[in-house]
C-alpha positions as CSV (number, residue, x, y, z in Angstrom):
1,X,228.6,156.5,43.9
2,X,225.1,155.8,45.3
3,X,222.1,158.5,43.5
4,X,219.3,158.9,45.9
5,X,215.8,160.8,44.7
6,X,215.6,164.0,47.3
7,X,211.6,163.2,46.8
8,X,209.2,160.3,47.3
9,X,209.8,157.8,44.1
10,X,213.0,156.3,44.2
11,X,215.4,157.0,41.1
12,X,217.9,154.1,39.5
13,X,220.5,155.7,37.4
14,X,221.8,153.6,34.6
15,X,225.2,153.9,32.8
16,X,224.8,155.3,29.6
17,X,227.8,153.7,27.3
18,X,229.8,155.9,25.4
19,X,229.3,155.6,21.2
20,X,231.3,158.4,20.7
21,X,234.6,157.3,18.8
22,X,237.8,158.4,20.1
23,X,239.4,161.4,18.0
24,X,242.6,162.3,16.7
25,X,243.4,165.6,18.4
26,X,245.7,167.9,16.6
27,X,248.9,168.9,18.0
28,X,247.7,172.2,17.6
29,X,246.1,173.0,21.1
30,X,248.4,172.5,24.1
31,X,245.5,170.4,25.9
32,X,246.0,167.4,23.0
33,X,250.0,167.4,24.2
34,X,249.5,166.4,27.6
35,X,246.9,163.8,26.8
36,X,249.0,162.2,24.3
37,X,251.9,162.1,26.1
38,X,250.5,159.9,28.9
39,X,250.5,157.1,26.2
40,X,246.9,155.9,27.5
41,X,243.6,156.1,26.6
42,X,241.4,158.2,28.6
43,X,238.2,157.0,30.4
44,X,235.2,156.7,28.1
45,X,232.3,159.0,28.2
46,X,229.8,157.5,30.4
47,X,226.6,159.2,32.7
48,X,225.6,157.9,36.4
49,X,222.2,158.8,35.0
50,X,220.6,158.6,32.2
51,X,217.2,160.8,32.9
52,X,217.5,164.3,34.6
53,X,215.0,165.5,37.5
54,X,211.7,166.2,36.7
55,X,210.8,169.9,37.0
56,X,210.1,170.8,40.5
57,X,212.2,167.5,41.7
58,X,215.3,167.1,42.2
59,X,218.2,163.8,42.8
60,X,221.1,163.6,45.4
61,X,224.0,163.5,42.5
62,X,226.7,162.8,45.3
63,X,226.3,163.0,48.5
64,X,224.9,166.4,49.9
65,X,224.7,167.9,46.4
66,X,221.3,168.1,44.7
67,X,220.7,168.2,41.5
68,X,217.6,169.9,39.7
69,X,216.8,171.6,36.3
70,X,215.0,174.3,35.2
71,X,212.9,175.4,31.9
72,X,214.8,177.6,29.3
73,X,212.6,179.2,26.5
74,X,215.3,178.2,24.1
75,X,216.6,175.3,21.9
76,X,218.8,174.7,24.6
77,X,215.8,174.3,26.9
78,X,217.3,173.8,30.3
79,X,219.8,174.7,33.0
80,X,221.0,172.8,35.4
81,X,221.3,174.7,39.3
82,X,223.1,172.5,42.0
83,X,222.2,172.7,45.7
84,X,224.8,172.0,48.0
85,X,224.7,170.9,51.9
86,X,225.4,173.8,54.0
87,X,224.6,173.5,57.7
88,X,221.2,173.9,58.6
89,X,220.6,174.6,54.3
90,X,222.1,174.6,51.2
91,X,223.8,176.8,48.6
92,X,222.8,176.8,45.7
93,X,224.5,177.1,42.1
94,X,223.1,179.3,39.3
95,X,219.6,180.3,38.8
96,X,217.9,180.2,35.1
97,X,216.6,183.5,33.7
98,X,214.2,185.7,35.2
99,X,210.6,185.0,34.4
100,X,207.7,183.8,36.6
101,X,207.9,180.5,35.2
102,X,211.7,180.0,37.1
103,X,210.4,182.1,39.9
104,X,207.3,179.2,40.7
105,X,210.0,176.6,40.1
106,X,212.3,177.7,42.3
107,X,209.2,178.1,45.0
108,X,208.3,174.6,44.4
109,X,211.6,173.4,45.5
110,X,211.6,175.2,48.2
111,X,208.2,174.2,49.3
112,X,208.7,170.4,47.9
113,X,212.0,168.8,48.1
114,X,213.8,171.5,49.8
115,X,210.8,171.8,53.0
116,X,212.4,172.5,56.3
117,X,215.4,174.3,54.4
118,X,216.9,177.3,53.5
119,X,219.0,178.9,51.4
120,X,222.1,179.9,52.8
121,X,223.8,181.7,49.6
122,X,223.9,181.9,46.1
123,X,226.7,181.2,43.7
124,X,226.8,182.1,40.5
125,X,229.2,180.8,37.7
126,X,229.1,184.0,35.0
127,X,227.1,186.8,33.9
128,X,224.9,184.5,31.1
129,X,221.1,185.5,31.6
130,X,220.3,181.0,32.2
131,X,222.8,181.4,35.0
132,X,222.4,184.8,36.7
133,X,218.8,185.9,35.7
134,X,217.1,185.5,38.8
135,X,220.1,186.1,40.7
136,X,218.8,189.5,42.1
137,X,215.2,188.1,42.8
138,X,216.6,185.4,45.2
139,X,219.3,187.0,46.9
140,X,216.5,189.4,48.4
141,X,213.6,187.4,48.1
142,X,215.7,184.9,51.0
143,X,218.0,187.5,52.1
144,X,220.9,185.4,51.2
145,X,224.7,187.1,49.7
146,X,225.9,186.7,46.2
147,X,228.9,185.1,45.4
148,X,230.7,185.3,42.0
149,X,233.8,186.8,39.7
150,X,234.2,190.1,39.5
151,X,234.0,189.8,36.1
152,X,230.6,188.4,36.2
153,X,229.5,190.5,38.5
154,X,230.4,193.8,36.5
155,X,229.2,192.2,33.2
156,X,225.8,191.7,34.2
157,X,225.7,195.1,35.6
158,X,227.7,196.5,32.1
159,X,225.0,195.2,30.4
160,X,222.1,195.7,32.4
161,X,222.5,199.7,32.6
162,X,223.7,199.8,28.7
163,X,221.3,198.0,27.0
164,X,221.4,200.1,24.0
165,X,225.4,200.0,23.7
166,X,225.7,197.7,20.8
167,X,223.5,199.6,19.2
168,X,226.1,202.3,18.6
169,X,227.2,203.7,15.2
170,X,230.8,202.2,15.4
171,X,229.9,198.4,16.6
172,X,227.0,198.6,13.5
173,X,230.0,199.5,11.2
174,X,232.2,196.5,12.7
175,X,229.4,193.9,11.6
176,X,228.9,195.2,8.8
177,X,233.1,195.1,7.6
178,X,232.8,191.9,8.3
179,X,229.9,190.7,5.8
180,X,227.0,190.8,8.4
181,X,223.8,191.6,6.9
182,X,221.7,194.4,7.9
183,X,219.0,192.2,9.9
184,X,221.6,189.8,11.6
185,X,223.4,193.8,12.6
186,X,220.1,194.8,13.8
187,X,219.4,191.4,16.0
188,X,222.9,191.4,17.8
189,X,222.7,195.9,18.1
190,X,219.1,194.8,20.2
191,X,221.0,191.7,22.5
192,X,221.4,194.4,25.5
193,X,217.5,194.6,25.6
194,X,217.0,191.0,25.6
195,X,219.7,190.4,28.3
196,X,218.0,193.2,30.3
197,X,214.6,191.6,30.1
198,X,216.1,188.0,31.2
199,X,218.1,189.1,34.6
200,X,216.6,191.0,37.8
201,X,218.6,194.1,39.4
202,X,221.8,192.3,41.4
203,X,222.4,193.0,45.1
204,X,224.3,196.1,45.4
205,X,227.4,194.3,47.3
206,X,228.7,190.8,46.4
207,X,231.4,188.5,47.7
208,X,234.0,188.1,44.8
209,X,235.3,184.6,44.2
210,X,238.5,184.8,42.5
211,X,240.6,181.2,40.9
212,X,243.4,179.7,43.7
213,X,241.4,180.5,46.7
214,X,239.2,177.9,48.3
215,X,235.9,178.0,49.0
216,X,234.1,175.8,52.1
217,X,230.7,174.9,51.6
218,X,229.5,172.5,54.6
219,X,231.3,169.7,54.9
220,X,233.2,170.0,51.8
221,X,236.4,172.4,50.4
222,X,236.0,173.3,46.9
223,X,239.6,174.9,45.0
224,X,238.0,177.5,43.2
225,X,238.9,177.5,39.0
226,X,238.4,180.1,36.6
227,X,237.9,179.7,32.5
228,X,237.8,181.8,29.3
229,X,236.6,181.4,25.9
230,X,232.7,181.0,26.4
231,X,232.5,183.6,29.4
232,X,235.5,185.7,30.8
233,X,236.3,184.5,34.1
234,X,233.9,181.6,34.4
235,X,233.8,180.1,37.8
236,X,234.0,175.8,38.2
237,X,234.0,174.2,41.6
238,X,236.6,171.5,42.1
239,X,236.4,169.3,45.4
240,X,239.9,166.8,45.3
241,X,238.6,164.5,47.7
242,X,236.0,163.3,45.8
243,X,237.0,164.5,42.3
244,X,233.9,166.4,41.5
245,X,234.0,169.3,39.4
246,X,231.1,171.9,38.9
247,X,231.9,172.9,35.5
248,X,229.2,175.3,34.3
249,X,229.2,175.5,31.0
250,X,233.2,175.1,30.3
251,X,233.0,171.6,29.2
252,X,229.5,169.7,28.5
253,X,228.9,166.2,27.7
254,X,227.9,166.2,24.4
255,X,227.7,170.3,22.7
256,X,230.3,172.7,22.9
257,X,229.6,175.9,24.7
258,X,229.2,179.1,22.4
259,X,232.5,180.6,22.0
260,X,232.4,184.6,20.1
261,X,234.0,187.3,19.0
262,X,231.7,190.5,20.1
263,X,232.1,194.3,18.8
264,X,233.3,195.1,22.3
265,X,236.6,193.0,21.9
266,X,237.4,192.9,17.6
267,X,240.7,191.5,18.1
268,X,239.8,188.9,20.7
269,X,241.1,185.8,21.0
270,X,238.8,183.7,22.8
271,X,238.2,180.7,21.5
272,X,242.5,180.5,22.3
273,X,241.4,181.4,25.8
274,X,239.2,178.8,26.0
275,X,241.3,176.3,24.7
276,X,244.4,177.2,27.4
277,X,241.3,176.8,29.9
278,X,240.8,173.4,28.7
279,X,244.8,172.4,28.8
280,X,244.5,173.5,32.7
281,X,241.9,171.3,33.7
282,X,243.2,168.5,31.5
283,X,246.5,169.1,33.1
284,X,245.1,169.5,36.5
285,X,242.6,167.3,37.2
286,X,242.5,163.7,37.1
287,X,240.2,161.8,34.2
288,X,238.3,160.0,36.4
289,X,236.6,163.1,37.6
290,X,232.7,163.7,38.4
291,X,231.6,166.3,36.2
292,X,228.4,168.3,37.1
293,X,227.8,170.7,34.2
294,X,225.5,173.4,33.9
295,X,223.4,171.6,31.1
296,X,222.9,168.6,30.0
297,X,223.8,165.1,31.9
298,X,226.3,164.9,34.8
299,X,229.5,162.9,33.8
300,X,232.8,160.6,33.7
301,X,235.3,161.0,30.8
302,X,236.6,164.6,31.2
303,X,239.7,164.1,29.5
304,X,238.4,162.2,26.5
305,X,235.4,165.0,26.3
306,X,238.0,167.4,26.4
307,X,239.8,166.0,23.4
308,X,236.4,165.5,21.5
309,X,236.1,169.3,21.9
310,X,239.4,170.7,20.8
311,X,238.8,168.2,17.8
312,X,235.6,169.9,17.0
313,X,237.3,173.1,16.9
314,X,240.5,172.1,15.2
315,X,238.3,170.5,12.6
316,X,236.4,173.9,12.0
317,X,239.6,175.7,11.7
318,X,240.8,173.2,8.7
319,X,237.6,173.9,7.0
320,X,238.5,178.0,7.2
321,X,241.9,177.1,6.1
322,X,240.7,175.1,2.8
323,X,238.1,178.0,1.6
324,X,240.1,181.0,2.5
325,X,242.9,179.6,-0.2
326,X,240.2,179.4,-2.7
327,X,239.1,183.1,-2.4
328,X,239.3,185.8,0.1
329,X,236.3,185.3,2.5
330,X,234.7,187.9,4.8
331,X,233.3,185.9,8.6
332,X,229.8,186.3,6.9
333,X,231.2,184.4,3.7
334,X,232.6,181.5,6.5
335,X,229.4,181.0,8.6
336,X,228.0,179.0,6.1
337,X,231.2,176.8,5.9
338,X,230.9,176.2,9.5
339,X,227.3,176.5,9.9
340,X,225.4,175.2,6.7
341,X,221.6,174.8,7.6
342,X,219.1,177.7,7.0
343,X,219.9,180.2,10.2
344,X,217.2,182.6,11.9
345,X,218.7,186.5,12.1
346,X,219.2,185.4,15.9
347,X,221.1,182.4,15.1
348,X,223.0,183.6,12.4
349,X,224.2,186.1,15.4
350,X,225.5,183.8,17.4
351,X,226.6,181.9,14.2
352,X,228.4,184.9,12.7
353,X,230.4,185.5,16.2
354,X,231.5,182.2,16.7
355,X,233.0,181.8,13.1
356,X,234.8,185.3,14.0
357,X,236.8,183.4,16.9
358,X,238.3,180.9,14.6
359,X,239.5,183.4,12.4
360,X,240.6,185.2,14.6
361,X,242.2,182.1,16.5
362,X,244.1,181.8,12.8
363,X,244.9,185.3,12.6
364,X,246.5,185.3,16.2
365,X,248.5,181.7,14.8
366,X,249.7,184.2,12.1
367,X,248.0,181.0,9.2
368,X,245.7,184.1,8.4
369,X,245.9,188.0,7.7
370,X,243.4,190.8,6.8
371,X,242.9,192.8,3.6
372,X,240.5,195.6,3.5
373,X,238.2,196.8,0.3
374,X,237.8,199.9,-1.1
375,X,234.0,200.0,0.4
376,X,235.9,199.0,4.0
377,X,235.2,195.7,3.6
378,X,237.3,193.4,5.6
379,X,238.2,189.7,4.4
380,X,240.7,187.1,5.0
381,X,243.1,185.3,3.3
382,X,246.3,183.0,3.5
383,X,249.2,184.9,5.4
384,X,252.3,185.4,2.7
385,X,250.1,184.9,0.2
């Protein structure tokens, strides 16, 4: 697949080889069946290109899809946006957060790379601040329609006139049955007002893209997919004839996407919904696919990645499994298990609720069951035990 520079200096992309060794995958998660039952190794991990646009640049990642990046004031400092060929313009995919640093990048490309075109709409993948911030800004600052999930859609909006929701008396109490302590409870109670400060106002109407339909964008036909797990009713971008897949953040090269239990949802099961995700595209999509995701490097080797990442978690689960029949164990007691380096009160949040979906992954596979305290204290432990 030829990689052409959409700006003056030319670009050579250079395979990255994979050193990631191949895993044993547990039986456990449907996904590792199918793979196995094939009896052959799946395609290595390997990257088209090694170095990612500079800011305000972008690269032709296949033909008539650009790719570009933009800054994130996080440890995960990027996201990727994808601009497709659409007549006389392009779509474009996602949008980073809403701050005037994004804003100028997205008016350099426009004014840069992108001269002489337009934006001719704007898809968004889900309701996450990096990927529908500025969603609002440029559907009116270019007059152009939003198109995403339902879900997303109502999210962002949830969110956005709530702020102050997880804030309540009841979701405090749920954290704090659980272990949390009272500065991690007051970090995730103040999430709303962060979320509100990283995404502008969306369009009052939007066009809803919902999984099994298709979607044409130019010259191309995309079958739209949905996932679960890291956000409900995620939408990917799948084109068959050339076995591309925009994947957002449903399967990344080399981290796993954030995967939580929140107040909203106590009994939630979503790191099992993003694990039946994962068996669909392994089961649907061939392994040789192109996969542009919505951070870090565009890829080959979705199957094996896919198998690296239901390791990971299977992994984690064993390790809930071996302390839980030592002692009863609230999810603040586990996060260390999981998670042992010194946390921030904003880490530890994330931290806290993705340690909550693998217990409550094993209390949903019946290996785990509650017991309650006479302070309301909830912990878990062995089920029959």
């Amino acid at each position: 697949m030829g990689l052409r520079a959409c700006h003056d200096r030319s670009r050579r992309g250079t395979v990255v080889e994979n050193r990631i060794k191949e895993v044993s995958v547990s039986k456990s998660f449907p996904a590792a069946d199918s793979m196995a039952a094939t009896g052959r190794a799946s395609r290595p991990i390997s990257f088209p290109l090694d170095t990612p646009p500079e800011t305000g640049q972008c690269v032709e990642i296949a033909p008539g899809i650009l790719w570009a990046r933009l800054a994130l004031p996080f440890r995960l400092n990027h996201v990727n946006i994808f601009l497709i060929e659409d007549g006389d313009g392009y779509a474009a995919v996602d949008t980073g957060i809403a701050d005037e640093q994004t804003k100028a990048a997205w008016q350099t490309l426009l004014s840069g790379p992108l001269k002489g075109k337009r934006l001719t709409r704007l898809i968004v993948t889900h309701h996450h601040p990096d990927h529908i911030g500025l969603a609002g800004w440029l559907c009116s600052e270019f007059g152009i329609p939003l198109l995403t999930s339902q879900t997303g859609f109502l999210a962002c909006n949830n969110i956005s006139l709530s702020p102050n929701a997880l804030g309540s008396d009841a979701y405090r109490a749920f954290y704090r049955a659980h272990g949390m302590s009272e500065a991690t409870a007051e970090t995730v109670s103040t999430q709303g007002n962060f979320y509100l400060r990283m995404v502008t106002p969306l369009p009052l109407t939007f066009f809803r893209l919902v999984a099994g339909e298709k979607l044409k964008i130019g010259s191309r036909v995309f079958d739209i997919l949905s996932g679960d797990g890291h956000a409900p009713e995620q939408i990917m971008l799948y084109d068959a004839s050339a076995r591309l897949l925009l994947a957002a953040d449903q399967v990344l090269a080399r981290i796993t996407p954030n995967v939580s239990v929140w107040a909203v949802e106590p009994d939630g099961d979503p790191l099992g919904l993003y694990t039946r995700s994962l068996a669909s595209i392994a089961a649907s999509l061939p392994e040789d696919t192109f996969v542009l995701p919505g951070h870090e490097l565009p890829f080959y080797g979705l199957h094996t990645r896919i198998g690296e990442i239901l390791a990971h978690h299977e992994e984690r689960c064993g390790l809930i499994l071996k302390a839980t029949a030592e002692k009863p164990m609230t999810v603040a007691d586990l996060v260390p298990v999981l998670f042992p380096r010194p946390l921030d009160p904003h880490q530890m949040s994330f931290a806290f609720s993705e340690t909550h979906a693998h217990v409550n992954l094993l209390i949903h596979r019946e290996n785990l069951v509650w017991e309650r305290d006479a302070a309301g204290i909830l912990r878990v432990v062995p089920a029959g035990r």
